[in-house]
DRENNU-632255 format. One line per 2 residues: number of its first residue (from 0); their letters; for each residue x, y, z of N, C-alpha, C. Coordinates in steps of 0.001 Angstrom, whole numbers. Example, Ala and Ser with C-alpha at 12.3 -4.5 7.8 and 13.67 -1.06 7.14 Angstrom:
BEGIN
0	as	13190,-5690,7800,12300,-4500,7800,13200,-3300,7800 ~ 12850,-2250,7080,13670,-1060,7140,12900,30,7870
***
This chain:
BEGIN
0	xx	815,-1196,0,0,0,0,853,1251,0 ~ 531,2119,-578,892,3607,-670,247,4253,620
2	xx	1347,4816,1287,1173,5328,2782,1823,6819,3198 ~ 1299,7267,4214,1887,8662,4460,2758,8231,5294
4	xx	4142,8517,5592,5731,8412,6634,5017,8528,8000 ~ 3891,9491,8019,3479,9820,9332,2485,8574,10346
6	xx	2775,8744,10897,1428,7307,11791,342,8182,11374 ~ -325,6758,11351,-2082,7016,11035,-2642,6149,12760
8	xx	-3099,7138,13652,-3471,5983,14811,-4979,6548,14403 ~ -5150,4980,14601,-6760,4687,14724,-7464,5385,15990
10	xx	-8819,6203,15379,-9935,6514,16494,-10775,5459,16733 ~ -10763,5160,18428,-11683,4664,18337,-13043,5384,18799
12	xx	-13133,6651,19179,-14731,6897,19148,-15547,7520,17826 ~ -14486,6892,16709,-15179,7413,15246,-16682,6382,15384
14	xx	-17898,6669,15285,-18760,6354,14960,-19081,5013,13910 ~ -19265,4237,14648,-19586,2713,13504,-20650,3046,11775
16	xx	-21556,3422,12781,-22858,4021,11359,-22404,4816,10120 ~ -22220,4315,8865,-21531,4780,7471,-22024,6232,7521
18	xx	-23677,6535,8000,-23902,8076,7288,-23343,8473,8594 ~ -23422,8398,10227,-22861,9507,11189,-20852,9409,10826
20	xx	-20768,8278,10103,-19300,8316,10351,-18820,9432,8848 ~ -19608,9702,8110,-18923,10436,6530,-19741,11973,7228
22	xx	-20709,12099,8041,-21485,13556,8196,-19683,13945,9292 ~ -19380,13055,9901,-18451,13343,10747,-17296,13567,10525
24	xx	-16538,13236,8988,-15476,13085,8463,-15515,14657,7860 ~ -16515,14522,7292,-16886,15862,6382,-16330,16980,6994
26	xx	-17305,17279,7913,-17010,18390,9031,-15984,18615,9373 ~ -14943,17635,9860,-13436,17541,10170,-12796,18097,8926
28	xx	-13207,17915,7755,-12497,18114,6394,-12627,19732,6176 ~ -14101,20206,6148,-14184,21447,5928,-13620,22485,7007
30	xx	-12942,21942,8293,-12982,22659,9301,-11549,22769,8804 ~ -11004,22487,8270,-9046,22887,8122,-9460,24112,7572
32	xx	-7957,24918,8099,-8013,26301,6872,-7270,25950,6007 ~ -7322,27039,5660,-6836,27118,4247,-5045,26917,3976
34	xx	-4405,27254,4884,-2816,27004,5366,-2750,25006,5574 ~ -3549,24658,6170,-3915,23501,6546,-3860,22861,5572
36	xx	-4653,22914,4561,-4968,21861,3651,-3953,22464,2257 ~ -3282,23670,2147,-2457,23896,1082,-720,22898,1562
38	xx	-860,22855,2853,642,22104,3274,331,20771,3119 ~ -971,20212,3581,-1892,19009,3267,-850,18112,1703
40	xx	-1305,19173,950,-1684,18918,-588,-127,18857,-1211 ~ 494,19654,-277,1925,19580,-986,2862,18566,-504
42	xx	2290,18309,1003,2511,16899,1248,2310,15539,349 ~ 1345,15372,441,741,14689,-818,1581,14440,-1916
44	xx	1698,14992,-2683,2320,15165,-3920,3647,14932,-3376 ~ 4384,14772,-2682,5565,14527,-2424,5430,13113,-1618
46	xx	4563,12767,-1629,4691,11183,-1263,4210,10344,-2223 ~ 3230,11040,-3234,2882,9665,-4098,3332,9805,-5639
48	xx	4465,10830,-5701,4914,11158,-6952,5907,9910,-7299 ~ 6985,9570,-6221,7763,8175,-6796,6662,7230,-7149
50	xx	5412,6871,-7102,4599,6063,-7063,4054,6232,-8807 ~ 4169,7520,-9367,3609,7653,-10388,4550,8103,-11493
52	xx	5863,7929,-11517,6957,8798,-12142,7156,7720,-13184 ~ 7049,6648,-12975,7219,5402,-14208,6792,5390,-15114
54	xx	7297,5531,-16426,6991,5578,-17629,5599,4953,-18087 ~ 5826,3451,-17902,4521,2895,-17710,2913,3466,-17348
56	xx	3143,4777,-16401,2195,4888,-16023,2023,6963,-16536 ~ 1200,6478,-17633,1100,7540,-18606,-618,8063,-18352
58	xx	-1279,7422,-17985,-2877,7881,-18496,-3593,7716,-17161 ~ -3645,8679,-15750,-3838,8949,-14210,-4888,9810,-14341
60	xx	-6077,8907,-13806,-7506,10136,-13593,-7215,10537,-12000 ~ -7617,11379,-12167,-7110,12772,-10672,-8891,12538,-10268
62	xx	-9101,13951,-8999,-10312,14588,-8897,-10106,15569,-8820 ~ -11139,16795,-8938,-10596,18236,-8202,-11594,18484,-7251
64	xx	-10648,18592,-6017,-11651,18645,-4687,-12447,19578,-4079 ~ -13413,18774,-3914,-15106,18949,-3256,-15461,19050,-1455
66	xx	-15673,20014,-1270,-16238,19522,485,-15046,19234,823 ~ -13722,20028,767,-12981,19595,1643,-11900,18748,1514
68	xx	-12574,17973,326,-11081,16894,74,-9699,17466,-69 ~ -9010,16281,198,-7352,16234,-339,-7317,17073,-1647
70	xx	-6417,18231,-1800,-6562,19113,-2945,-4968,18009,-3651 ~ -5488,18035,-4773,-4554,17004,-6174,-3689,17962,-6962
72	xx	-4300,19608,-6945,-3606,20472,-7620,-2297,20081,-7716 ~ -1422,20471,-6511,-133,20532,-6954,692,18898,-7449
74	xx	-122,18314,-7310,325,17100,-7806,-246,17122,-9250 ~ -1471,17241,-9508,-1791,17405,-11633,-743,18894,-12025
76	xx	-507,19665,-11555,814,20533,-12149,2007,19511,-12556 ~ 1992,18930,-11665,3923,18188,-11106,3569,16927,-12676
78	xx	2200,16396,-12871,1459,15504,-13663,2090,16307,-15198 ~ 1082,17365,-15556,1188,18197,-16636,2805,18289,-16885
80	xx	3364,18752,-16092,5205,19112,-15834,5868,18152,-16783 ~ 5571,16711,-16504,6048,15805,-16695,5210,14888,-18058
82	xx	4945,15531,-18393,3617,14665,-19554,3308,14001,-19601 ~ 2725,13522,-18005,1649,12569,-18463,-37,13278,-18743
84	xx	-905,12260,-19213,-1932,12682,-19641,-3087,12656,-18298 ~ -3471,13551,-17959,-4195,13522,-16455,-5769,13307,-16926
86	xx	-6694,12629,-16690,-8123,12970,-17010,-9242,13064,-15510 ~ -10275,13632,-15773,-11215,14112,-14627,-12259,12589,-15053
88	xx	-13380,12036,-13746,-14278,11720,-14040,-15214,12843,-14437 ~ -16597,12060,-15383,-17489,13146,-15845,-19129,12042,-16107
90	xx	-19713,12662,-15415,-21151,12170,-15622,-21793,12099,-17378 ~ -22165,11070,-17352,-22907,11363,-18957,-24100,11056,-18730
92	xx	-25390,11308,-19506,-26438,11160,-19751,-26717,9631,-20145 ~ -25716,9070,-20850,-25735,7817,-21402,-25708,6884,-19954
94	xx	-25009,6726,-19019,-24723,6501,-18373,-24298,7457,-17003 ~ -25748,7159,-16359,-25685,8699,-15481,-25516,7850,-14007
96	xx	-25137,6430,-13818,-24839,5930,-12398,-23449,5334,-12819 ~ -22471,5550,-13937,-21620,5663,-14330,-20365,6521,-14052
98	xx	-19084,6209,-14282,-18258,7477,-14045,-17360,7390,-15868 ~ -17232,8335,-16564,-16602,8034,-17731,-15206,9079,-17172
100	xx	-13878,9177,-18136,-13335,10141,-17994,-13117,10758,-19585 ~ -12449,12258,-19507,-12054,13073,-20317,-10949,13618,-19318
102	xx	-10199,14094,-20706,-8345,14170,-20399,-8647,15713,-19732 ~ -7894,16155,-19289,-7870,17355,-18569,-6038,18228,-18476
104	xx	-6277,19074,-19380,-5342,19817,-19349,-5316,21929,-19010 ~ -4721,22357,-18969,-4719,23467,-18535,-6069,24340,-19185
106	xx	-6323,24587,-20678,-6728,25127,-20932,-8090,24686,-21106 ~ -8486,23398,-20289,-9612,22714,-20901,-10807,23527,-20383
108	xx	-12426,23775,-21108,-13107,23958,-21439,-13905,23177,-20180 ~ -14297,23975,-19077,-15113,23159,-18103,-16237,23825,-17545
110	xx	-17423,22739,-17024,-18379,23220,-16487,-18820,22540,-15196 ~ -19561,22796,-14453,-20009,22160,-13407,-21073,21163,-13495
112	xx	-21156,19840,-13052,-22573,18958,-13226,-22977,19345,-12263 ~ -24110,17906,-11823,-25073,18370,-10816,-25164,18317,-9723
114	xx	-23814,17644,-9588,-23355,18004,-8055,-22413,19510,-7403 ~ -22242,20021,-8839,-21557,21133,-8920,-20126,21250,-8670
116	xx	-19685,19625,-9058,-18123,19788,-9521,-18097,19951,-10742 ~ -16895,20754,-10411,-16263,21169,-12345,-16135,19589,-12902
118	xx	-16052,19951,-14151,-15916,18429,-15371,-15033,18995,-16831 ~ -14888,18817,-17169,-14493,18960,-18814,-15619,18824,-19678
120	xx	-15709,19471,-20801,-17222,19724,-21375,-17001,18951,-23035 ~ -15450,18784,-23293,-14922,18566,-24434,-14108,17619,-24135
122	xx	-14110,16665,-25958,-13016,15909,-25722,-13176,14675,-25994 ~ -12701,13559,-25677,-13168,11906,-26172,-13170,11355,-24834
124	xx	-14729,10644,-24541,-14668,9505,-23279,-13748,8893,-23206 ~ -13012,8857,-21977,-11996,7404,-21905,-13110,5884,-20832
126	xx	-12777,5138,-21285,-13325,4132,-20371,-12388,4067,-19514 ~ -13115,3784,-18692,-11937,3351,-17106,-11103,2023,-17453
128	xx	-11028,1308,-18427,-10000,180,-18161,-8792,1116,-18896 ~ -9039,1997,-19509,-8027,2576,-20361,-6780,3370,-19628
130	xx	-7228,3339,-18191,-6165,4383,-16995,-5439,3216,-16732 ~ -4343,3687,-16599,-3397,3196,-16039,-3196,3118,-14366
132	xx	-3565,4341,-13705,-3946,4922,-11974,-4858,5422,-12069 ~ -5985,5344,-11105,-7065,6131,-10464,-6861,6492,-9256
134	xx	-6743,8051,-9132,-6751,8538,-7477,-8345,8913,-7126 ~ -9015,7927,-6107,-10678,8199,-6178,-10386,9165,-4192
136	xx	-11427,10033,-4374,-11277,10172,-2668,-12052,9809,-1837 ~ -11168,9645,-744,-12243,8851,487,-12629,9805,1569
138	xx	-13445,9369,2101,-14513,9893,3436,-13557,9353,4701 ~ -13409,7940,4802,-12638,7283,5867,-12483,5984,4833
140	xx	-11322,5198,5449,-10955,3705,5100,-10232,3295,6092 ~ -10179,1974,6348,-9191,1134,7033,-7814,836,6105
142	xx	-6878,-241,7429,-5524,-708,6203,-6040,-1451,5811 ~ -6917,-2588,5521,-7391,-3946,4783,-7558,-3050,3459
144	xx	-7579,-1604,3049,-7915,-1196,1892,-9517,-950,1480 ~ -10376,-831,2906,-12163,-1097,2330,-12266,744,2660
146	xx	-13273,939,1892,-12965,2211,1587,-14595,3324,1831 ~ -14689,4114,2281,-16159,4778,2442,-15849,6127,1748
148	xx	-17098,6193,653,-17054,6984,-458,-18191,8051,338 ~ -18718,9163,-969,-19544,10169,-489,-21114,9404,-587
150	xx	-21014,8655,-828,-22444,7761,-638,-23149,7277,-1988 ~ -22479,7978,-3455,-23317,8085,-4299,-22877,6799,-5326
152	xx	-21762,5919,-4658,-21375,4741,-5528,-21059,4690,-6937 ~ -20910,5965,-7232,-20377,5804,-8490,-19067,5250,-9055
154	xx	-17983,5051,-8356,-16542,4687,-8002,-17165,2908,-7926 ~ -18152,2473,-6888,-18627,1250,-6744,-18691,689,-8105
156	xx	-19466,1590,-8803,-20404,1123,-10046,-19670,1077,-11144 ~ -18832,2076,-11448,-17664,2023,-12858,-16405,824,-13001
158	xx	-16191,1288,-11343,-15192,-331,-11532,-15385,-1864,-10753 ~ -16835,-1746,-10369,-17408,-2785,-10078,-16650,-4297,-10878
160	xx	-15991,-4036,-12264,-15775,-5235,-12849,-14376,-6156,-12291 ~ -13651,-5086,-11371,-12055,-5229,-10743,-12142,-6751,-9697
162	xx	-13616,-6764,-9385,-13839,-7536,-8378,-14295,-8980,-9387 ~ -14267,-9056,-10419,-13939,-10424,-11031,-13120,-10687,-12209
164	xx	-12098,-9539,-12344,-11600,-9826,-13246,-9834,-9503,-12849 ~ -8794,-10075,-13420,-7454,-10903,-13323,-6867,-9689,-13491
166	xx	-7330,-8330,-14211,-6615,-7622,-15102,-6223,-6040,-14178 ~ -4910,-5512,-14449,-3820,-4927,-13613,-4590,-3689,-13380
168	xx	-5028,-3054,-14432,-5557,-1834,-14937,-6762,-1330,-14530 ~ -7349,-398,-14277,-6353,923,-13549,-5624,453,-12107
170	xx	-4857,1122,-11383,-4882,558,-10402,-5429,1761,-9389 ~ -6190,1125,-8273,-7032,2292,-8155,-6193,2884,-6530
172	xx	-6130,3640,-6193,-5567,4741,-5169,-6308,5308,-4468 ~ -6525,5258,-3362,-7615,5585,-2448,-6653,6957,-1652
174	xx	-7039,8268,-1596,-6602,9548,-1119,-7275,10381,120 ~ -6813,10352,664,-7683,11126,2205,-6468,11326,3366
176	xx	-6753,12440,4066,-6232,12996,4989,-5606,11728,5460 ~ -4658,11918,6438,-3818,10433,7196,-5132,10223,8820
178	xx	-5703,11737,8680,-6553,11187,10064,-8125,10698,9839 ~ -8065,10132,8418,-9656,9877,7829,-9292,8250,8069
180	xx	-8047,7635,8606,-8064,6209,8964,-8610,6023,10509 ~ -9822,4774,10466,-10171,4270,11486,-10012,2854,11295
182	xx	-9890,2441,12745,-9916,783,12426,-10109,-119,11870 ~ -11452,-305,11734,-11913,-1251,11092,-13335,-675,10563
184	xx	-13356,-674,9035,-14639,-92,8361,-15776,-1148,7589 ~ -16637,-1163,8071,-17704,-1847,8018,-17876,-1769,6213
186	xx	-18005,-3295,5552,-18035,-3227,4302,-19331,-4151,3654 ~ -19740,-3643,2659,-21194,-4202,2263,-20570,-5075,1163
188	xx	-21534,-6275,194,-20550,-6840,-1033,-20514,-6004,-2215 ~ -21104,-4755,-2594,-21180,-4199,-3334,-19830,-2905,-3429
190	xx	-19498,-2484,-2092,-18289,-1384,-1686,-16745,-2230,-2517 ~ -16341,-1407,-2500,-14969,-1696,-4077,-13638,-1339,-3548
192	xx	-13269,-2279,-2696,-11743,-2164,-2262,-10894,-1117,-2765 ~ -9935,-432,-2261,-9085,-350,-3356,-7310,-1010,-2820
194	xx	-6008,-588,-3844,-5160,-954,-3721,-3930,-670,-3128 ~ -4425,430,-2980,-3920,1369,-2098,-3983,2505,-1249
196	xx	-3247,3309,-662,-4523,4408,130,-2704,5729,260 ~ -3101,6311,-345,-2394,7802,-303,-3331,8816,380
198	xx	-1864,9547,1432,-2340,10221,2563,-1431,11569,2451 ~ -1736,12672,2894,-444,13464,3407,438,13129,4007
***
């Protein structure tokens, strides 16, 4: 697993219940300032850049953060810097419990969906087997790698196929603060492991 240098100690009076434990994460997330989460982010990027510097690994869907999340900025700069090809997820109509991506570069052409994250508005769908890394973000996760999303399963639903199939691609990266780890996180058969978990 991809890890932050720093200890991650487990809470134990984080809340068992998935919705009091993400209403609770949240809050913790939005409550950093702004100094907070810019040292956060540059942390970040300096721990999971040896992780992504390999040639091999050319085609990395990012997010750009919502409510608080782990900000990816200075890591899709350090991305762009280095040419690889970065892409955003993006809702389609075709598939609206779906996640598709489009490439994302500086000057790209974006709008907000309906959750009112930005997206890219232009460009060619990539399917998700086509990434090489996915950095998805988390609410909270354990080390076993089980992972609690914003509730809306779309991350569940796009790569739902990882869970029966042999094949390397994408490999998916689970991103959240180092203090969004609790013990042990309660997992349903439908919730979608991931392979790793990058932290500040």
């Amino acid at each position: 697993m991809v890890a932050s240098n720093e200890p991650m100690t487990p809470d134990s009076n984080h809340p068992t219940d998935k919705k009091a434990l993400r209403a609770l994460m949240r809050r913790r997330r939005r409550a950093l300032s702004l100094a907070e989460r810019t040292a956060a982010a540059e942390r970040f990027q300096q721990q999971i850049w040896p992780s992504l510097q390999h040639t091999r690994c050319q085609r990395v869907a990012v997010y750009l953060a919502f409510d608080g999340e782990l900000d990816l900025m200075p890591l899709i700069r350090r991305l762009w810097a280095n040419n690889k090809k970065v892409y955003l997820p993006v809702v389609t109509r075709l598939a609206p419990q779906r996640l598709w991506f489009r490439r994302y570069a500086q000057n790209t052409p974006m709008k907000r969906n309906r959750f009112g994250i930005p997206e890219p508005i232009s460009g060619a769908v990539l399917a998700s087997r086509q990434l090489d890394v996915v950095l998805l973000p988390l609410t909270a996760f354990d080390r076993q790698g089980n992972r609690l999303g914003m509730g809306g399963g779309f991350y569940d639903r796009t790569f739902a196929y990882r869970r029966h199939s042999l094949a390397s691609r994408p490999r998916l990266i689970g991103v959240g603060y180092h203090w969004q780890q609790i013990e042990t996180l309660a997992c349903e058969p439908h919730d979608l492991p991931v392979q790793g978990i990058a932290t500040d």
